[in-house]
Structure formats: C-alpha cells, structure tokens
PATOR-766962 format. One record per residue (C-alpha): residue in one letter; residue number from 1; y, z, x. Coordinates in pm, whole numbers. Layout:
// PATOR-766962
REC   residu   num       c2       c3       c1
REC        A   NUM        Y        Z        X
...
END
This chain:
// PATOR-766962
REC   residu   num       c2       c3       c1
REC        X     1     1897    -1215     5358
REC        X     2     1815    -1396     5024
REC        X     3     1588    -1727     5010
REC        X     4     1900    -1932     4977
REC        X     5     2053    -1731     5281
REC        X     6     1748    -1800     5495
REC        X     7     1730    -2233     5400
REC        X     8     2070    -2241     5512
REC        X     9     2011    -2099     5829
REC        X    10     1694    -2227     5909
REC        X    11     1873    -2592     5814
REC        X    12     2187    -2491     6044
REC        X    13     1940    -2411     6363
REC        X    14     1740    -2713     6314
REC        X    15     2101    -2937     6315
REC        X    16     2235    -2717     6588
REC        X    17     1855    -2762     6781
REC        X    18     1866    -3155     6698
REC        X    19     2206    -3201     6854
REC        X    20     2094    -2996     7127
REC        X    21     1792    -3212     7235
REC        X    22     2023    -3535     7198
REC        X    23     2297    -3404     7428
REC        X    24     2067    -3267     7700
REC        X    25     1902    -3602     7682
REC        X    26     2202    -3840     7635
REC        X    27     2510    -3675     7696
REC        X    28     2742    -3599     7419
REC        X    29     2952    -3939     7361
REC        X    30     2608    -4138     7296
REC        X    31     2543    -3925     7062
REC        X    32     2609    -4020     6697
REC        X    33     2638    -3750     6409
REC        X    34     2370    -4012     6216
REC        X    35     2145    -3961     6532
REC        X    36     2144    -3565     6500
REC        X    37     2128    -3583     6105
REC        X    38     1813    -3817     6149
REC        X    39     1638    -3598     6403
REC        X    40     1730    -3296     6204
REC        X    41     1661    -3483     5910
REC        X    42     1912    -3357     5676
REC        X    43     2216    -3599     5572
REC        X    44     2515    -3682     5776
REC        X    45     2714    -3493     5500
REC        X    46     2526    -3198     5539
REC        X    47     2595    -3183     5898
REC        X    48     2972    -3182     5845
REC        X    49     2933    -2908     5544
REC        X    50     2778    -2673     5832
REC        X    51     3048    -2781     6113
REC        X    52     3355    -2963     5977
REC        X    53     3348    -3251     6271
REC        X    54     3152    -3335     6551
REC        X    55     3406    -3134     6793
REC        X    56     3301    -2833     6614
REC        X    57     2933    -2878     6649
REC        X    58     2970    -2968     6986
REC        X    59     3166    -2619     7001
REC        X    60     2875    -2451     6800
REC        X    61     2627    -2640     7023
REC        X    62     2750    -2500     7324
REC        X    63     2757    -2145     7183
REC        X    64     2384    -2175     7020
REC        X    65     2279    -2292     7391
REC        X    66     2439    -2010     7609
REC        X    67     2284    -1718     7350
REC        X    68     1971    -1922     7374
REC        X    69     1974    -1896     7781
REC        X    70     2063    -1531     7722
REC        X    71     1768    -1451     7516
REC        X    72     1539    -1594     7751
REC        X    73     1682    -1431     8042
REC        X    74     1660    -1075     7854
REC        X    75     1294    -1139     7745
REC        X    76     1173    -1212     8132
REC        X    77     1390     -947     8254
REC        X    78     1263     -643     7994
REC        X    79      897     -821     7994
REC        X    80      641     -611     8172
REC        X    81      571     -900     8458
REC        X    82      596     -769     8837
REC        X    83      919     -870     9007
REC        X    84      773    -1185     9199
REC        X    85      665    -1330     8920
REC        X    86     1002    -1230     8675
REC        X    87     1223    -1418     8984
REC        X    88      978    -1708     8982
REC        X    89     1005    -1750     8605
REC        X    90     1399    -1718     8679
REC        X    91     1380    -1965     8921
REC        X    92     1170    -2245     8726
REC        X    93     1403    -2180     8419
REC        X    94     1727    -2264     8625
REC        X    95     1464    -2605     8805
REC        X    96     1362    -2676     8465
REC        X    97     1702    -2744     8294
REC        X    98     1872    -2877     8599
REC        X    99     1617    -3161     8552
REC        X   100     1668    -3150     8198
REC        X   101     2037    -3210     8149
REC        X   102     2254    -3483     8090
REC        X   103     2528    -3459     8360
REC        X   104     2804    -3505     8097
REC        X   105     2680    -3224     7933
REC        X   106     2645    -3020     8215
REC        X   107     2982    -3110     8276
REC        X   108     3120    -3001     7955
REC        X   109     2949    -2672     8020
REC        X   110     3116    -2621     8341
REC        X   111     3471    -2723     8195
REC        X   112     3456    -2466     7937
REC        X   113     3316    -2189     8175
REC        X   114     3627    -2272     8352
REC        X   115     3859    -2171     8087
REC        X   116     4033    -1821     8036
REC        X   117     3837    -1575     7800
REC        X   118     3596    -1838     7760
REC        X   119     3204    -1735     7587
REC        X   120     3032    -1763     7865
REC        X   121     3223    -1514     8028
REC        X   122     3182    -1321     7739
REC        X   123     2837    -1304     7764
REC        X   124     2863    -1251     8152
REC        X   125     2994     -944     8051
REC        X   126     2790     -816     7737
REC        X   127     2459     -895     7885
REC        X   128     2395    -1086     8216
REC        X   129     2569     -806     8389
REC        X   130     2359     -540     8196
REC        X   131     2018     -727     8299
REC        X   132     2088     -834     8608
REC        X   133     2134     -448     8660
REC        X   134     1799     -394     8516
REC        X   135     1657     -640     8716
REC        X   136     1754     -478     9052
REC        X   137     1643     -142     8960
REC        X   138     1339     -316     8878
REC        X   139     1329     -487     9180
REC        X   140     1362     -173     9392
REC        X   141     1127       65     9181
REC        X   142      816     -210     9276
REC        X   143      961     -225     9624
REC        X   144     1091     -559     9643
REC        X   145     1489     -500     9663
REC        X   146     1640     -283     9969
REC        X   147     1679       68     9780
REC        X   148     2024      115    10038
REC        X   149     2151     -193     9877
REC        X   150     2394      -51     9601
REC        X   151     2434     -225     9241
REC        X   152     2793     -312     9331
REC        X   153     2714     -495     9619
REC        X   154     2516     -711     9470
REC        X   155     2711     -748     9174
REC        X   156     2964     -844     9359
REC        X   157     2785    -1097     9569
REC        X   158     2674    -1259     9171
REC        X   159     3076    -1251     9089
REC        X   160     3154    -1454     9434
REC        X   161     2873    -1696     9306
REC        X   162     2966    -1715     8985
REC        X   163     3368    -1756     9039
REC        X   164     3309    -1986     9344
REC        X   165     3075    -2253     9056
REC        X   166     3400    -2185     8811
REC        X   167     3623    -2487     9022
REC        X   168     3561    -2769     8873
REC        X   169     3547    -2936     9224
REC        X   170     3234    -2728     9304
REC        X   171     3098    -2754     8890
REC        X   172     3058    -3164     8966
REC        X   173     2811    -3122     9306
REC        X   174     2606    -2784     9164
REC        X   175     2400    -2949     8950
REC        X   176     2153    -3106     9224
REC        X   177     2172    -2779     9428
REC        X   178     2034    -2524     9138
REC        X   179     1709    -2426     9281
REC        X   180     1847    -2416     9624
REC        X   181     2122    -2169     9538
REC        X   182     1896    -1965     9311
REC        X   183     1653    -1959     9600
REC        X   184     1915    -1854     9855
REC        X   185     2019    -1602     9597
REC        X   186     1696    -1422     9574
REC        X   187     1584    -1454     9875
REC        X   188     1848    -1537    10093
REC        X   189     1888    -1801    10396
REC        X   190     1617    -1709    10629
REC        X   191     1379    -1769    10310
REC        X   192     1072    -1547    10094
REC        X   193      940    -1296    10313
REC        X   194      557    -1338    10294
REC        X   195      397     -964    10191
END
C-alpha cells in the first residue's frame, strides 16, 4: 500500500471511529454528519466521498464495529492468559459495552442481527465459532471445562443463546441482562465454583 493508499485509510478509520464514539454515546438520529466530520476532523464532503450518505456509514459503522469485537475476542482467546482470567476479560468486555451503548444503537444492532444472511452471522460463522472452539479446548487442557462435555454440546447450547437474543422481543430487554447471561453462560446457574 502506497502513501496515498495508507492517508486514505487511516482518514476512513478515523471517520468510521468518530461516528462510532458518537453513536455509542448518542444514538444514531442525534447524530449529525457535521458532528462526525468535526470529531474526525475532516470535512462533511469528505465524509460523503468515503460513504455516499449517512445510511451507508451507518452500514459501514456497523460492519467496522462487529470486526472490531471480533478482533478483540480472537486476541484474548489466542493470548497466552490462563482460562479464568481469558473468561473474566470476556466477561468485562461484554459489562463494559453494555454500559457503553446507546440503546438505539444497540437496537439497530439487534435489528440487523435479525435479518437473513446478515454480517454478523457471517462472522458467527468465520470466526466466533472457530474461537469459541479454541476456547473450550483451552478450557479443558488447564482443567477448567468438563473434558466429557463434547464441542457440539456446547456449541449448540451458544446457537440456542444466540437464536433465542435474534427475536426482536427478547433483543429490546437483553441489554440490562449482559453480564448476567454471560455469567450464567460460563459458569452456569448455581454460580463460579471456588478452586
């Protein structure tokens, strides 16, 4: 990638990372495109050069944010941290940005997971599956996952999760309840086991 090739994309992921902040803070209708192009500081024109409308960086957004989640995940799952501490650094993640978020983007989050074929799914498939994989073998190679517990039956309990938060009547109440479902997740209803 050529100088040129680099200022362009370093000017796209600072518009994509300003319109990110706004939304997570504001929501997206508060949001003006002279708001992002200030706190990116780059011109309103510029921003529409990169994404055509605000529906398309809003689109873009969206994307940037889930590969952004997807990173981090993959860095805590392939980092060389014991499995207590790899779930707690799961767990605060998940805490952290259900604090963080504007419920209107959260909600337009949820509506497009809903959809058919949509990118989160996508990614689901590519990676989250993959990792989550690699984070139960992991988990049983230190000791702390149930070697008779087979990769599919967990898997499948993460697909009942996951399709169960895909109705939107459950995507409008989940938001409060993140850390409480990722806590029952790991380690279940009767709570952590103390070792």
């Amino acid at each position: 990638m050529d100088g040129f090739q680099r200022r362009r994309e370093l000017k796209k992921n600072n518009i994509l990372e300003a319109a990110l902040a706004l939304f997570m803070e504001y929501g997206i209708q508060k949001v003006s495109i002279s708001e992002i192009a200030k706190k990116a500081n780059v011109s309103q024109v510029t921003i529409y050069n990169y994404f055509e409308s605000k529906h398309k960086l809003i689109q873009d957004v969206f994307i940037y944010y889930v590969d952004k989640a997807a990173t981090d995940f993959e860095q805590i799952i392939y980092s060389d941290l014991p499995f207590p501490e790899k779930i707690n650094k799961l767990i605060f993640a998940k805490k952290e940005v259900s604090t963080q978020i504007h419920q209107e983007f959260y909600q337009f989050m949820m509506k497009e997971y809903t959809t058919e074929g949509n990118y989160i799914e996508k990614i689901y498939i590519e990676k989250t599956i993959p990792y989550f994989k690699e984070l139960i073998e992991d988990g049983k190679k230190q000791g702390y996952i149930d070697q008779n517990l087979s990769h599919e039956a967990i898997l499948f309990y993460i697909k009942m999760l996951k399709d169960y938060m895909q109705q939107e009547e459950v995507y409008q109440k989940i938001l409060p309840l993140t850390e409480d479902i990722t806590n029952i997740f790991f380690y279940g209803i009767c709570g952590k086991k103390e070792t």
